[in-house]
LOGU-347004 format. One line per field, with one value per residue (C-alpha): x, y, z; residue in one letter; residue number from 1. Coordinates in nm, 3 decimals. Layout:
BEGIN
east <- (X|...)
north <- (Y|...)
up <- (Z|...)
r <- (A|...)
k <- (NUM|...)
# end
This chain:
BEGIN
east <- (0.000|0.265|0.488|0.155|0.065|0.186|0.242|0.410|0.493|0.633|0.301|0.111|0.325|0.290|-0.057|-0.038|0.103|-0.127|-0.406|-0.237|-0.237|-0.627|-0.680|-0.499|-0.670|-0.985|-0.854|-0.771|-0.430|-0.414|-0.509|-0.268|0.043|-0.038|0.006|0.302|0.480|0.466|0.565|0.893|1.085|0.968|1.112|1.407|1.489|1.423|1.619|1.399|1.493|1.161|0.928|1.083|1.068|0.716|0.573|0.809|0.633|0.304|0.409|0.511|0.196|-0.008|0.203|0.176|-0.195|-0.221|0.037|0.381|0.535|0.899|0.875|0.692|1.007|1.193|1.017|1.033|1.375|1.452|1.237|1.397|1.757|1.658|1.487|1.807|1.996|1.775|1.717|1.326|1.269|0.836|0.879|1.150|0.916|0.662|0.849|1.032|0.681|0.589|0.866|0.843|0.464|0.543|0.841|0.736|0.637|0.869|1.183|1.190|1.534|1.552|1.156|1.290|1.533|1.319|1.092|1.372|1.443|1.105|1.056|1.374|1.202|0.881|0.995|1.250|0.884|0.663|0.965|0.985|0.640|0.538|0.845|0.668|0.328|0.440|0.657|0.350|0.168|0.456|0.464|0.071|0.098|0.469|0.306|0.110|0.346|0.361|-0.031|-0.025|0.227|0.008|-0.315|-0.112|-0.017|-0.405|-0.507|-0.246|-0.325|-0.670|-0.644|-0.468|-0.718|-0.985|-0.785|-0.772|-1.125|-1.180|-1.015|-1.185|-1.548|-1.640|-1.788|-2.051|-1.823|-1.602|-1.874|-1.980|-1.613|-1.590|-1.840|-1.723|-1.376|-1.459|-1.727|-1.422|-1.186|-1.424|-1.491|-1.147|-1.067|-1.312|-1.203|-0.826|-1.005|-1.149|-0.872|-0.642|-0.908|-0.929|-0.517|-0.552|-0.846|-0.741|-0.539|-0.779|-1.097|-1.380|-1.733|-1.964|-2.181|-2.039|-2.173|-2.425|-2.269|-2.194|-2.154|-1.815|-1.636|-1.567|-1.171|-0.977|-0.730|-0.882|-0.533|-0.364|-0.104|0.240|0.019|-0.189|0.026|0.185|-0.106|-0.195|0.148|0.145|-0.233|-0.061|0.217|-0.042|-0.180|0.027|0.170|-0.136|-0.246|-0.026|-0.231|-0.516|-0.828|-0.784|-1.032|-1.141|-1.079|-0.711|-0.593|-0.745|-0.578|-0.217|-0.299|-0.328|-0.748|-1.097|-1.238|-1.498|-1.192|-1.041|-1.331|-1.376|-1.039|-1.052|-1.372|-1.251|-0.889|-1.051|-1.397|-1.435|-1.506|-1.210|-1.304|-1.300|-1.022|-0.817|-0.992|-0.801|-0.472|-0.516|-0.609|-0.285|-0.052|-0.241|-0.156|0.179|0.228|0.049|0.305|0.620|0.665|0.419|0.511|0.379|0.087|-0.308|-0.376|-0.075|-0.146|-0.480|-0.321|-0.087|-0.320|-0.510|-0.838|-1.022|-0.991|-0.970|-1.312|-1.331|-1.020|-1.108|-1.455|-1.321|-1.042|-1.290|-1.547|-1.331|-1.055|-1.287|-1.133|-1.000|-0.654|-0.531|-0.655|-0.521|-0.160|-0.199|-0.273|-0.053|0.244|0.323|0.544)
north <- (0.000|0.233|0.196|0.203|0.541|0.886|1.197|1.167|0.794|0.901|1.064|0.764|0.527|0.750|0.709|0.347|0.277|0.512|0.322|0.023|0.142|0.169|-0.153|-0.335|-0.146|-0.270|-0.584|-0.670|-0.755|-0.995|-0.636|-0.465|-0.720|-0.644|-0.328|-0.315|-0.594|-0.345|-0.009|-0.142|-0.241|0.142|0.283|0.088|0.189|0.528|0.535|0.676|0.521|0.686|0.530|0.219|0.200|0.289|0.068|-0.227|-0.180|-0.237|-0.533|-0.697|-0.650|-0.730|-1.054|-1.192|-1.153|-1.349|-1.637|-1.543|-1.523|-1.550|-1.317|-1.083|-1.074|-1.050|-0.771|-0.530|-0.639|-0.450|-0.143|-0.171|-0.154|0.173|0.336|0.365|0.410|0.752|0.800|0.744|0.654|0.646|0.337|0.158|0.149|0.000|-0.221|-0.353|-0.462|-0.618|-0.841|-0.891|-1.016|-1.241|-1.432|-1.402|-1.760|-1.909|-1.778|-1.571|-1.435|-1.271|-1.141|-0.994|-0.813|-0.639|-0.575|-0.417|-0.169|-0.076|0.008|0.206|0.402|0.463|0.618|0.840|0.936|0.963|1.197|1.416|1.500|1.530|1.761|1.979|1.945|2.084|2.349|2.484|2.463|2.682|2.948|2.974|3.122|3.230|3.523|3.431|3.603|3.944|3.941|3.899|4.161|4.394|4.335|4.413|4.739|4.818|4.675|4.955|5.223|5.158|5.177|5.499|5.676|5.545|5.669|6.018|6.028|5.900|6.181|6.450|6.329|6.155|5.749|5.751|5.857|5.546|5.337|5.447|5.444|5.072|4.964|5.121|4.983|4.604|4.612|4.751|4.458|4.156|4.309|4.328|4.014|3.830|3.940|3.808|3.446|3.450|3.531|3.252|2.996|3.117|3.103|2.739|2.627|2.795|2.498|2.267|2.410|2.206|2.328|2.156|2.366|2.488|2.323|2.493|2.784|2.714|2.912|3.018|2.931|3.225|3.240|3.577|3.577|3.429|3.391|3.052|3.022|2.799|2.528|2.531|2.546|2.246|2.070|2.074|2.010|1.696|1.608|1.611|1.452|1.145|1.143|1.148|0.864|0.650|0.701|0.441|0.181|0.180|0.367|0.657|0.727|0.991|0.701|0.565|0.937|1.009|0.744|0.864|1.184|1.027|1.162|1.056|1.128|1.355|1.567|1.545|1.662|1.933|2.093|2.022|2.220|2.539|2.608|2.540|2.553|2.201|1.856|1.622|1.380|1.646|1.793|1.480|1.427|1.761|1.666|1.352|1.564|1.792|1.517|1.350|1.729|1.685|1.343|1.415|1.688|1.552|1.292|1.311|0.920|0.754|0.602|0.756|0.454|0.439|0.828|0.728|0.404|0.559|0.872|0.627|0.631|0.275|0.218|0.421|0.545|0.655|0.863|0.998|1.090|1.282|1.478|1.615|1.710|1.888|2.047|2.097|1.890|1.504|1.415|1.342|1.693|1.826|1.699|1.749|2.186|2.246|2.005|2.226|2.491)
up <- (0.000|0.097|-0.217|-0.437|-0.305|-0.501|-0.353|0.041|0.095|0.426|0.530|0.437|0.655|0.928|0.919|0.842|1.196|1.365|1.160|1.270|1.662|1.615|1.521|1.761|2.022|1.863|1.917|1.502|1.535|1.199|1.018|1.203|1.164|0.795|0.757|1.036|0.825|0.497|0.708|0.890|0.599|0.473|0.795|0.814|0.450|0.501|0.814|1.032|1.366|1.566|1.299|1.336|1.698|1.725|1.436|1.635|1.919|1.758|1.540|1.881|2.059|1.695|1.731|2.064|2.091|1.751|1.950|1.780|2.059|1.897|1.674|1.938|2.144|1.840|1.682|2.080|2.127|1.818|1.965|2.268|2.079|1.891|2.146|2.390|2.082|2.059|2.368|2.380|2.730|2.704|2.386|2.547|2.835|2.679|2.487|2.813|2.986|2.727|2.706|3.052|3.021|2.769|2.963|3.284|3.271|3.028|3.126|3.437|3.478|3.184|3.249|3.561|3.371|3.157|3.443|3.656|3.354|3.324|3.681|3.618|3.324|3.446|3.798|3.598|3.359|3.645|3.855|3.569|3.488|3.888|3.870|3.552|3.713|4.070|3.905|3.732|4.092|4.224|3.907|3.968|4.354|4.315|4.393|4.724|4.980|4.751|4.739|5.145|5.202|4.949|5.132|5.499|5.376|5.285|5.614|5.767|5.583|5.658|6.050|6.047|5.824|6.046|6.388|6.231|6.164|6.525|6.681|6.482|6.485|6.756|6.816|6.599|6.246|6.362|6.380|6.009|5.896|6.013|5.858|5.540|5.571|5.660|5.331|5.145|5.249|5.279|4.894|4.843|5.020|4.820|4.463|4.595|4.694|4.317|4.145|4.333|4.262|3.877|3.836|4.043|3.802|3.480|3.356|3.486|3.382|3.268|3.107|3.275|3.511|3.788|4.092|4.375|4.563|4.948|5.239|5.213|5.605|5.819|5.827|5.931|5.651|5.318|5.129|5.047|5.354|5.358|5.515|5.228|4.950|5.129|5.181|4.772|4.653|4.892|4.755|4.365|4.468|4.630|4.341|4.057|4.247|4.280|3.942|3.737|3.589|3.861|3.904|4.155|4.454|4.724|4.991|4.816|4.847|5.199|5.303|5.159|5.305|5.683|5.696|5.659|5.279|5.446|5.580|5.274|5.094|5.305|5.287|4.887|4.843|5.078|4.894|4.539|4.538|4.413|4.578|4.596|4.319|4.082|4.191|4.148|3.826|3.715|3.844|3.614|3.320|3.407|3.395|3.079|2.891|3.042|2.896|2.574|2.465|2.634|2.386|2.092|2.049|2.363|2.227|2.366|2.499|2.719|2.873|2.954|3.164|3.322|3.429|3.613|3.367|3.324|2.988|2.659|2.579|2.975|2.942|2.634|2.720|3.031|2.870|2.536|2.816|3.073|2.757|2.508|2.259|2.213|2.377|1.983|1.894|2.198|2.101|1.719|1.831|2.162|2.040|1.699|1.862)
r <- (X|X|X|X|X|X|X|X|X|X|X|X|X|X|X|X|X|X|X|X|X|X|X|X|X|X|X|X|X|X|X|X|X|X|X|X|X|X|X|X|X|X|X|X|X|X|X|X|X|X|X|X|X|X|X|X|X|X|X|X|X|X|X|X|X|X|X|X|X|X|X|X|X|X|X|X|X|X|X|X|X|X|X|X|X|X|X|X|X|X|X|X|X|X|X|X|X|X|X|X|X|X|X|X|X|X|X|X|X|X|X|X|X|X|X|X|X|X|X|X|X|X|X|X|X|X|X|X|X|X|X|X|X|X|X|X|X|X|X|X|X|X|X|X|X|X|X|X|X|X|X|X|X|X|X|X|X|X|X|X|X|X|X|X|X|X|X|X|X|X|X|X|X|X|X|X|X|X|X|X|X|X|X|X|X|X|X|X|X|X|X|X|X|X|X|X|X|X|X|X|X|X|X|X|X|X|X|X|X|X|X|X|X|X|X|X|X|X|X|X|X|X|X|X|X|X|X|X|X|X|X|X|X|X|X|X|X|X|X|X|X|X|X|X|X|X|X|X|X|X|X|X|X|X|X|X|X|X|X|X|X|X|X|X|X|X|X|X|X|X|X|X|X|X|X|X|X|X|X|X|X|X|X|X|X|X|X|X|X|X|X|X|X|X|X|X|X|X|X|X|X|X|X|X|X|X|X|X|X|X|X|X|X|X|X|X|X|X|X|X|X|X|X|X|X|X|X|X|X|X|X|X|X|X|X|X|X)
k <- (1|2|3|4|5|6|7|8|9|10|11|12|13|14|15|16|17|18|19|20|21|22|23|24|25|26|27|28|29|30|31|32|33|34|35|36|37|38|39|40|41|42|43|44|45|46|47|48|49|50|51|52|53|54|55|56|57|58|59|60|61|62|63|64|65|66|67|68|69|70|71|72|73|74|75|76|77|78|79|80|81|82|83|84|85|86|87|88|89|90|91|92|93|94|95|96|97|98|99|100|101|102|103|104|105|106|107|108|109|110|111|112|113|114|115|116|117|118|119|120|121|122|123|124|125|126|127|128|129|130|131|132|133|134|135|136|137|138|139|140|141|142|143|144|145|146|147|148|149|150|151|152|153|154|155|156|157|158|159|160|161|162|163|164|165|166|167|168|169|170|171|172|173|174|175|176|177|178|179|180|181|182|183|184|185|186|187|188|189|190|191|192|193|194|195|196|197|198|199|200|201|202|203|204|205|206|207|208|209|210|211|212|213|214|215|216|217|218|219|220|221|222|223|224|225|226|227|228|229|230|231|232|233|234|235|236|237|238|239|240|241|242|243|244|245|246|247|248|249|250|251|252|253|254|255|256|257|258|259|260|261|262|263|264|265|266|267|268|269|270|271|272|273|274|275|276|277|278|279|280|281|282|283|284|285|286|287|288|289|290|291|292|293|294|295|296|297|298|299|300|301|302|303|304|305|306|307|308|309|310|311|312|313|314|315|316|317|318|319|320|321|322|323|324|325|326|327|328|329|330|331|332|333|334|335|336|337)
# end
């Protein structure tokens, strides 16, 4: 097919393998070894080593769900070769568990091997992207402590002019000024609680309807403290890692977080304005951008895995409803520059 085709043969092989990627993820893996089988020798003519790796990578999971088992191992051995070669740390990953699965029972010392390297690969992933994710956390309310020293001075300059009235008018134009000056900064105070919960949700933001307002909690000084900020990074940090290849809870992460899920819930919903399961559903979306534009090769599928989303068509479904768009079109806009 590819050689038959005018016009960009490389194009067309490209989208061989990502045709190829559907259908074994549709489970028709004697379709996909088919087309795999005419774009590697492409590839490996052309001499693109990325190409290769990827459409590898497929041809060895195509053939050890159809039994080949030999030429499975045979086919992600090769990935594995080129990918370290290149340096492609999210394919070599892949490749390396998958050669684990398949020997695990067959020959288990070299199964460990593989598995040991993957372990080795994904915590060196998984470090990297918390890293990114937490260093966006920290660029959002770099600015906490400037804000709190800002609203101090007001608070200052506020008592004084309110002293000097005081002397010159007498008990009842304090009482007025007061009043005056607390609607000023609970206004003032409120517009500051907004705009930290807009810069916390604006990467995160989803367009479903917002849910019913609440009686917001009486608290003296409505800024995000140290304890806060501490408190959030260590709720990302729970769960980005709980996430891998398991379906993340309220109760899993209360649990890493030493509380009850009603306590967790509770301090969720005051610093963001959200419940805790959709707050955690946003930190899984973050990571799943992070993913999707950190190595435009890991394969959809794979992001959704190890983002903690149940299968495909869940993670899918949740990323074009909360980003406005699909997690392919998401990559194919914000991964161009």
């Amino acid at each position: 097919m590819v050689e038959a085709t005018t016009g960009n043969n490389y194009k067309m092989a490209v989208r061989q393998t990502q045709k190829a990627s559907i259908l074994v993820s549709m489970e028709r893996y004697e379709e996909a070894e088919k087309m795999l089988a005419e774009v590697v020798p492409y590839f490996r003519e052309a001499g693109d080593q990325l190409s290769l790796a990827i459409a590898l990578n497929k041809r060895g999971q195509a053939a050890r769900y159809l039994g080949h088992l030999d030429d499975a191992v045979e086919y992600l051995s090769e990935s594995i070769e080129i990918c370290q070669r290149i340096g492609n740390p999210y394919n070599e990953a892949y490749a390396q568990r998958a050669i684990y699965e398949i020997l695990y029972k067959s020959n288990p010392d070299a199964a460990r091997m593989h598995l040991e390297r993957y372990h080795l690969l994904k915590d060196s992933l998984y470090s990297h992207a918390t890293a990114e994710q937490l260093a966006r956390f920290n660029a959002e309310f770099g600015r906490d402590e400037l804000e709190k020293e800002k609203e101090q001075l007001t608070r200052r300059n506020h008592r004084l002019v309110a002293i000097g009235i005081a002397a010159g008018v007498g008990a009842v134009v304090i009482i007025i000024v007061c009043l005056i000056w607390f609607r000023r900064r609970q206004s003032r105070t409120d517009e500051l609680l907004s705009n930290m919960m807009t810069e916390l949700s604006e990467a995160r933001r989803s367009p479903a309807p917002a849910p019913e307002p609440e009686p917001e909690p009486e608290q003296p000084e409505q800024y995000l403290t140290r304890e806060d900020k501490t408190f959030l990074k260590k709720l990302i940090l729970s769960v980005t890692q709980a996430m891998e290849y398991q379906t993340v809870t309220v109760t899993q992460i209360a649990d890493k977080m030493c509380m009850s899920p009603k306590t967790l819930n509770r301090r969720v919903k005051y610093l963001t304005g959200e419940g805790a399961k959709r707050y955690i559903m946003r930190i899984q979306l973050e990571q799943a951008k992070i993913m999707l534009l950190q190595d435009l090769d890991i394969p959809i599928v794979e992001v959704g895995n190890c983002c903690g989303f149940d299968d495909h068509s869940s993670f899918t479904r949740t990323f074009t409803q909360n980003v406005g768009m699909s997690p392919s079109d998401y990559r194919l806009t914000r991964g161009q520059g």
